[in-house]
C-alpha positions in Angstrom: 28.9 6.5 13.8 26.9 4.8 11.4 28.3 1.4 9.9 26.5 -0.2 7.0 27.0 -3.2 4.9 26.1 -4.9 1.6 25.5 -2.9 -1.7 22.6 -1.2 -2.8 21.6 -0.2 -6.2 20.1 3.1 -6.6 18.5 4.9 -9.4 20.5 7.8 -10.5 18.0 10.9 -11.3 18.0 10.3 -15.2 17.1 6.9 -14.5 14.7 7.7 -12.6 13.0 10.2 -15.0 13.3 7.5 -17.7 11.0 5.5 -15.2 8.4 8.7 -15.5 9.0 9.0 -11.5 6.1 12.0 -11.3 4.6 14.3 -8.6 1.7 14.7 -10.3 -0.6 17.6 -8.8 -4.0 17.6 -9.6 -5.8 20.8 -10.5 -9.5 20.4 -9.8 -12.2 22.8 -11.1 -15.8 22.6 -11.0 -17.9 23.3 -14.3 -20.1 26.0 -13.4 -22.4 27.1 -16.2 -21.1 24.7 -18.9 -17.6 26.7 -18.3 -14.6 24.2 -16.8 -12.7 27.3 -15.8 -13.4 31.3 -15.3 -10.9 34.0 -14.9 -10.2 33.2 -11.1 -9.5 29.7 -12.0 -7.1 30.7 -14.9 -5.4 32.9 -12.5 -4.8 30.6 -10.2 -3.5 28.5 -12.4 -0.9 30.3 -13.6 0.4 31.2 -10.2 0.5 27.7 -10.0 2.7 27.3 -13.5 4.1 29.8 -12.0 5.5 27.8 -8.7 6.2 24.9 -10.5 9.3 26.6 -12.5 10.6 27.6 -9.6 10.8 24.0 -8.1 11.2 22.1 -11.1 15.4 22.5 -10.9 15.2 20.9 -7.7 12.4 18.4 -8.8 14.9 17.3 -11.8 18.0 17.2 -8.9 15.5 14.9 -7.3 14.4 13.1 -10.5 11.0 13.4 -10.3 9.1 15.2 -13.0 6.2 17.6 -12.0 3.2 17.5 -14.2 0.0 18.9 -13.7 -3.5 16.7 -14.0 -6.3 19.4 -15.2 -9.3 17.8 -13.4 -12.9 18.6 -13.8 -16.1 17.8 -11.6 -19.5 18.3 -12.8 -21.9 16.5 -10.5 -22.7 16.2 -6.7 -21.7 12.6 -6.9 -18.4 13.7 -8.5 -17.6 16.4 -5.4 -18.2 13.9 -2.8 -16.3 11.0 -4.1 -13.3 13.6 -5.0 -13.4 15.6 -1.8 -14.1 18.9 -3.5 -15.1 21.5 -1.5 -14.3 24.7 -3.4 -13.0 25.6 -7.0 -9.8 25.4 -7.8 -8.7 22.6 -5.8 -4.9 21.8 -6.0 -3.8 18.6 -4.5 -0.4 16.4 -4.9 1.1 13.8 -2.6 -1.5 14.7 0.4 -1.0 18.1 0.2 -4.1 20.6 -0.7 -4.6 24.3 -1.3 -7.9 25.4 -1.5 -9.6 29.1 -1.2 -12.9 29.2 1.0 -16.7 30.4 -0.2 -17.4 32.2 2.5 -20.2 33.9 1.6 -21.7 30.7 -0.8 -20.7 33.0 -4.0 -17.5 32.7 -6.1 -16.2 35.1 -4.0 -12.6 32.9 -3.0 -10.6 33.7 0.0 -7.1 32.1 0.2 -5.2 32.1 3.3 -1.6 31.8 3.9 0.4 32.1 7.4 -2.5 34.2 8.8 -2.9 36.5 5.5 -6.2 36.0 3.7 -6.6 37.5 0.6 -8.5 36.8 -3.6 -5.6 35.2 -4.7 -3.3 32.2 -4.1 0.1 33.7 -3.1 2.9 32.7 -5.1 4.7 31.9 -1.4 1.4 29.9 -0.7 1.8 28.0 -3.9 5.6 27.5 -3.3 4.8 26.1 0.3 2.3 23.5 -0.9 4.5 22.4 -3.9 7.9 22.1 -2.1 5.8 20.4 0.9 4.6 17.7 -2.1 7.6 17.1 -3.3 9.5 16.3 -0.2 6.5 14.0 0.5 7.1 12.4 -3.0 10.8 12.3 -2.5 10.6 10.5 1.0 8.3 8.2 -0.5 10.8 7.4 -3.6 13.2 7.1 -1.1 11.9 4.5 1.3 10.7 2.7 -1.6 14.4 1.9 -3.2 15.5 2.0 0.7 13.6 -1.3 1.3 15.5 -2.0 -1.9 12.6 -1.4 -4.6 11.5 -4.5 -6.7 12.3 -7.8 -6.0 14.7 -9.4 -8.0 12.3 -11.6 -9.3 10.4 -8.8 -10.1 13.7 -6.6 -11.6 14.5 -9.5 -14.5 11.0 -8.6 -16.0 11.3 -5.0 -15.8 12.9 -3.2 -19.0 14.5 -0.1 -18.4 16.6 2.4 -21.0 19.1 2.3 -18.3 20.7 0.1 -15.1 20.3 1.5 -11.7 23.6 2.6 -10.6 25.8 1.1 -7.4 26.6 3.8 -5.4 29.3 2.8 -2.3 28.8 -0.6 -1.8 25.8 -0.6 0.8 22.5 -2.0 0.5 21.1 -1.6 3.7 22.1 -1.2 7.2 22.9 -3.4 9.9 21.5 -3.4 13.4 24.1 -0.7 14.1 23.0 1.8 11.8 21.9 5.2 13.4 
């Protein structure tokens, strides 16, 4: 049995979308031939605007907003600082979905549970997206866990709203499980 004392003041999810709490993903493309995107690209992305109205009821349960960061590279420097190693590239709170070149054209194989195929599943898109925001969530979570800012911090902060108190516990003894 878990036993836990104190208070603890937690953001309720409005609040927290008031604070612009965001899993941002970042959609990276490479400009080939003066073009940011092509017709692979745009589908992509729309399987991706796709997945992201599926999730975003539970995002908002969460309070987190989901917003996605168009993102181009243009230069060799750009792809090694960045990490990008094929186009598109979607990333968002460490996780990444990427197609591979195989044969050094734009040819794009995506693969998914052991399928491979010229476009990102919507399942595959799902996966990454729900696997992000769980990710983001956690890391909300352990952030107001360890009781978020400082109190000294907190009386320079303006908010729309006050973090609610929610059962009178702010952290857990030695005894908690």
């Amino acid at each position: 049995m878990t036993r836990c004392t104190g208070s603890i003041s937690v953001p309720n999810p409005s609040v927290l979308h008031d604070a612009g709490v965001r899993l941002t993903v970042d959609y990276w493309t490479v400009a080939m031939n003066g073009q940011d995107s092509c017709g692979s690209c745009d589908a992509t992305l729309a399987t991706l605007t796709e997945a992201i109205e599926m999730i975003r009821p539970l995002a908002t349960r969460l309070g987190i907003t989901i917003d996605v960061q168009p993102r181009t590279v243009d230069r060799w420097a750009e792809a090694i600082e960045y990490g990008i190693s094929a186009s598109p590239t979607i990333r968002a709170a460490g996780v990444e979905l990427r197609p591979c070149h195989p044969d050094g054209s734009e040819h794009r194989l995506w693969t998914w549970r052991g399928e491979t195929g010229a476009e990102l599943p919507v399942e595959a898109a799902l996966d990454g997206l729900l696997r992000a925001l769980v990710a983001r969530s956690a890391q909300l979570g352990g952030f107001l866990a360890d009781g978020g800012p400082s109190p000294y911090i907190r009386q320079h902060l303006s908010t729309s709203r006050q973090p609610t108190t929610i059962g009178g516990s702010s952290g857990c003894g030695t005894d908690c499980a």
